[in-house]
C-alpha positions, 0 to 999 in steps of 0.5 A, spaced: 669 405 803 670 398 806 678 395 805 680 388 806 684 389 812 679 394 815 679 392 823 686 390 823 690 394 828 698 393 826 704 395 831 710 397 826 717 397 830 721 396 824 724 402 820 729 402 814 725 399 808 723 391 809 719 392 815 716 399 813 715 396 806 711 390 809 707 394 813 705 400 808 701 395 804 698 392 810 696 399 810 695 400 804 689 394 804 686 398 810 690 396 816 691 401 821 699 402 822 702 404 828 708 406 827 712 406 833 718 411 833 724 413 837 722 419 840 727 426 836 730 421 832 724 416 829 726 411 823 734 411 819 731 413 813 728 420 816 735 422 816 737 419 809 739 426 805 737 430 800 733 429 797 727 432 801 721 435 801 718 439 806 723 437 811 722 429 809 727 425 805 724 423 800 726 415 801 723 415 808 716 419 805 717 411 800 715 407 804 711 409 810 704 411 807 698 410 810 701 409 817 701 414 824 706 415 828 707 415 834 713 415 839 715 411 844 722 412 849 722 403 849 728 404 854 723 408 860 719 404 863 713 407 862 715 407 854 714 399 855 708 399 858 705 403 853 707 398 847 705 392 851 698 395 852 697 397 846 700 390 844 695 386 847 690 390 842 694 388 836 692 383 830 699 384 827 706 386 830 712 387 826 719 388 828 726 387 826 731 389 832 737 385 832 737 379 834 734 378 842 733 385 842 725 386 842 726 381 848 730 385 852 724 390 852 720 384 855 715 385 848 718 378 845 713 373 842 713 368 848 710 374 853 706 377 848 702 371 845 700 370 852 697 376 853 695 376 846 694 369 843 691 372 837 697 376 835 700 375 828 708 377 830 712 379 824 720 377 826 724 380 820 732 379 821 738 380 817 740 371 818 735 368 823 734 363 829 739 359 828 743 361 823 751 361 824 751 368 823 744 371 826 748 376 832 750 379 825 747 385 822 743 384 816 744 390 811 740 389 804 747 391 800 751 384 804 746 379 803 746 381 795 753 379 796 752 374 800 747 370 796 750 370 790 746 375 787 752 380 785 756 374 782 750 374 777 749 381 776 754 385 771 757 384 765 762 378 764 768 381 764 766 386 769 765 386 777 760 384 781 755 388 781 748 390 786 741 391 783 740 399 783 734 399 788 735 395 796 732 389 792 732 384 797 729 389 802 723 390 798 722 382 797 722 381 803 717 385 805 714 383 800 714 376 802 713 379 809 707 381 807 703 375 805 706 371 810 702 375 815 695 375 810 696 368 811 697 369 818 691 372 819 687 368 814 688 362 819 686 365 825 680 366 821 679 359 823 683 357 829 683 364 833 690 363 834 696 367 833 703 365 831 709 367 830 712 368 823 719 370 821 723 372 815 730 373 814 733 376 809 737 371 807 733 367 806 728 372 802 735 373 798 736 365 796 728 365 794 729 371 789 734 367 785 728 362 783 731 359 776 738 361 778 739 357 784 735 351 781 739 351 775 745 350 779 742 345 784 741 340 778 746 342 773 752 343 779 755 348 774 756 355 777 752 361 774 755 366 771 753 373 769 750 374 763 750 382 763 743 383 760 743 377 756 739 370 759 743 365 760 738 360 757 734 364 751 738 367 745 737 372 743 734 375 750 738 381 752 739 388 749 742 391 743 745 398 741 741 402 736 742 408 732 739 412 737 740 408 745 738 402 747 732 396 746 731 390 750 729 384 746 726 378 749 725 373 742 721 366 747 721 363 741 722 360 735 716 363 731 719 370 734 726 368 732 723 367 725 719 373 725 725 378 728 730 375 722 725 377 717 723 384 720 731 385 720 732 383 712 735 377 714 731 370 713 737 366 712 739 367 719 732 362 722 734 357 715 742 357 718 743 351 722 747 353 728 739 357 729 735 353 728 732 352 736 733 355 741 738 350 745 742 351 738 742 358 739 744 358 746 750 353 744 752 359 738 750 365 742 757 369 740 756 367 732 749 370 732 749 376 737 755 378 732 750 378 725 745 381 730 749 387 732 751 390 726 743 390 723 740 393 730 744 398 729 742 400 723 735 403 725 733 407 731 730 405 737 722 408 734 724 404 728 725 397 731 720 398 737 714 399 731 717 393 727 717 388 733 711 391 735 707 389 729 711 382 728 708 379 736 716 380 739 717 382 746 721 389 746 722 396 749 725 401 749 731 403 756 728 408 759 731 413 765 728 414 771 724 420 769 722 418 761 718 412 765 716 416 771 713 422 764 711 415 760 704 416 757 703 409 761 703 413 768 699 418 765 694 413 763 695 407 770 695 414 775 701 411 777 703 418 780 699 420 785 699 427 787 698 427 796 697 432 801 702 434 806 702 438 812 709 441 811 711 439 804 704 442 801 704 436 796 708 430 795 707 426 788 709 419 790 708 412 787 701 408 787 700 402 790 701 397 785 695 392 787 688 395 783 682 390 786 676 392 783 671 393 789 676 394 794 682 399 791 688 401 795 688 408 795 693 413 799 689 415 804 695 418 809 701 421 807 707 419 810 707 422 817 711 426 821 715 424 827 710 423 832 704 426 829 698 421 831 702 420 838 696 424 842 691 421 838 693 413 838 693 414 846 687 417 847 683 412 842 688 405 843 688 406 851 683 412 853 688 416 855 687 423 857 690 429 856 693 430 863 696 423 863 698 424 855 702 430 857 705 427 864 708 422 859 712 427 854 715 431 860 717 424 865 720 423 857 716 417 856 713 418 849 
């Protein structure tokens, strides 16, 4: 089956998480990723356990499918070489050393673009070519701290809080990716190459959206909502008599319809409520009357009520009630994958369905180094003889 990126040669120098994300889409759209690994070591997060199957942990095995690896001693002489040649044959080379690092191997842009003038080069840093700060480290942890997202997140009165996964991570991965599909639909009509670079900063700042607009035209600092909405009321969760529910009322037809399913029509009558402006103003008063009648019910209850009146609703699952929901069942959104020492691994689908081209999950997450001889041999016509010379002068 033809993919949309099939043809596409990818070189993945990243490792971690926005890198690796970045480019496990790039191959789940077809595009033959090369992951390019320190030799024993290879990627961070190989070493990021328990948990782990087959020898694996399970966040490296996240964010690496549908790639080779292959493993390159990039302090030799002849590990450099390799990855230029094999370079010059690339649509997409993706890295995040830090910052002048990849040009201290000689695999800068400026030299590779040169011998390559049609390579897309994905630079992804912590900060950033002139940033004050861009010799720093970029860890996903301190940019949410640093770009305010913490401030927003928690409850009032409590500490600032992080997002539960490596956010920041995954957008600018996420953001990396369709910069190079942008990248590449250009070259289709220049035949040029060029240089594309995210930091995660900066990805940070975007993922604030309405937040960070709010601001700029009110000049008044946000703050945390908890899990309420900082311009919706009511928007948030609620106890019920068996655990919790998220309520998301858009509107003020929807606040209608929840105050008559909740026994309470005075509530849409009562002028403090009449809109949403005013109740946002009279959030505490509302939320007060509300509290008491959700927790009157349980969660099934309210859920078949809110469903049956159009209101948005859900219940707060934990990880394994949603990974067990009959939504994933249905949607096949864990897939069962062949693995070579694991057996099988149950991973996440890719999320994109596309009706003629569907991503699949072609190669499981590989070992380290498991296509090295194979890459070699296809990429650069190298031969058995010459592979081995490489692995004992500790090339590869």
């Amino acid at each position: 089956m033809t993919k949309p990126l099939d043809g596409i040669t990818v070189l993945d120098l990243t490792r971690v998480l926005a890198g690796p994300y970045c480019a496990m889409m790039l191959g789940d759209f077809g595009a033959d990723v090369i992951k390019v690994e320190q030799p024993q070591r290879g990627d961070d997060t190989r070493q990021w356990a328990p948990p782990s199957a087959g020898g694996e942990s399970a966040y490296y095995l996240s964010a690496n499918r549908n790639k080779r690896s292959i493993t390159l001693n990039l302090g030799h002489p002849a590990g450099r070489d390799l990855l230029l040649r094999l370079a010059q044959q690339a649509d997409v080379l993706i890295e995040n050393f830090k910052q002048g690092g990849v040009e201290q191997l000689g695999a800068g842009y400026d030299k590779l673009s040169r011998v390559n003038p049609g390579l897309v080069y994905c630079s992804i840093k912590g900060y950033g070519h002139g940033s004050p700060y861009q010799d720093l480290p970029g860890y996903d942890f301190v940019i949410q701290a640093q770009s305010g997202i913490m401030s927003i997140t928690g409850v009032p009165a409590g500490e600032p809080v992080k997002v539960g996964v490596a956010a920041v991570d995954v957008a600018t991965g996420m953001y990396a990716c369709s910069a190079i599909l942008a990248a590449l639909r250009e070259r289709d009509r220049s035949g040029a190459g060029q240089y594309v670079e995210l930091s995660l900063l900066d990805s940070a700042l975007a993922w604030l959206v309405n937040v960070a607009s709010s601001y700029l035209v009110s000049g008044q600092e946000p703050r945390r909502y908890g899990n309420a909405h900082a311009s919706i009321v009511p928007y948030q969760s609620f106890r019920v008599s068996d655990g919790y529910i998220a309520l998301s009322v858009g509107n003020d037809l929807q606040f209608r319809a929840l105050a008559e399913i909740a026994g309470a029509p005075q509530l849409a009558n009562d002028g403090r409520f009449l809109t949403n402006p005013l109740r946002v103003n009279n959030r505490e008063a509302l939320i007060e009357l509300l509290e008491p009648i959700f927790a009157s019910r349980t969660t099934a209850q309210w859920l078949t009520a809110l469903a049956a009146a159009g209101i948005p609703a859900g219940p707060i699952n934990s990880v394994p009630q949603i990974l067990n929901d009959p939504h994933v069942a249905a949607r096949q959104t864990v897939l069962e994958v062949p693995h070579p020492t694991a057996g099988s691994i149950r991973m996440v689908a890719p999320p994109y369905r596309l009706s003629r081209t569907p991503a699949t999950i072609d190669r499981h997450p590989p070992l380290l180094g498991e296509h090295t001889d194979e890459v070699l041999s296809q990429k650069l016509g190298l031969g058995e003889t010459e592979i081995a010379r490489l692995r004992r002068d500790g090339a590869i």
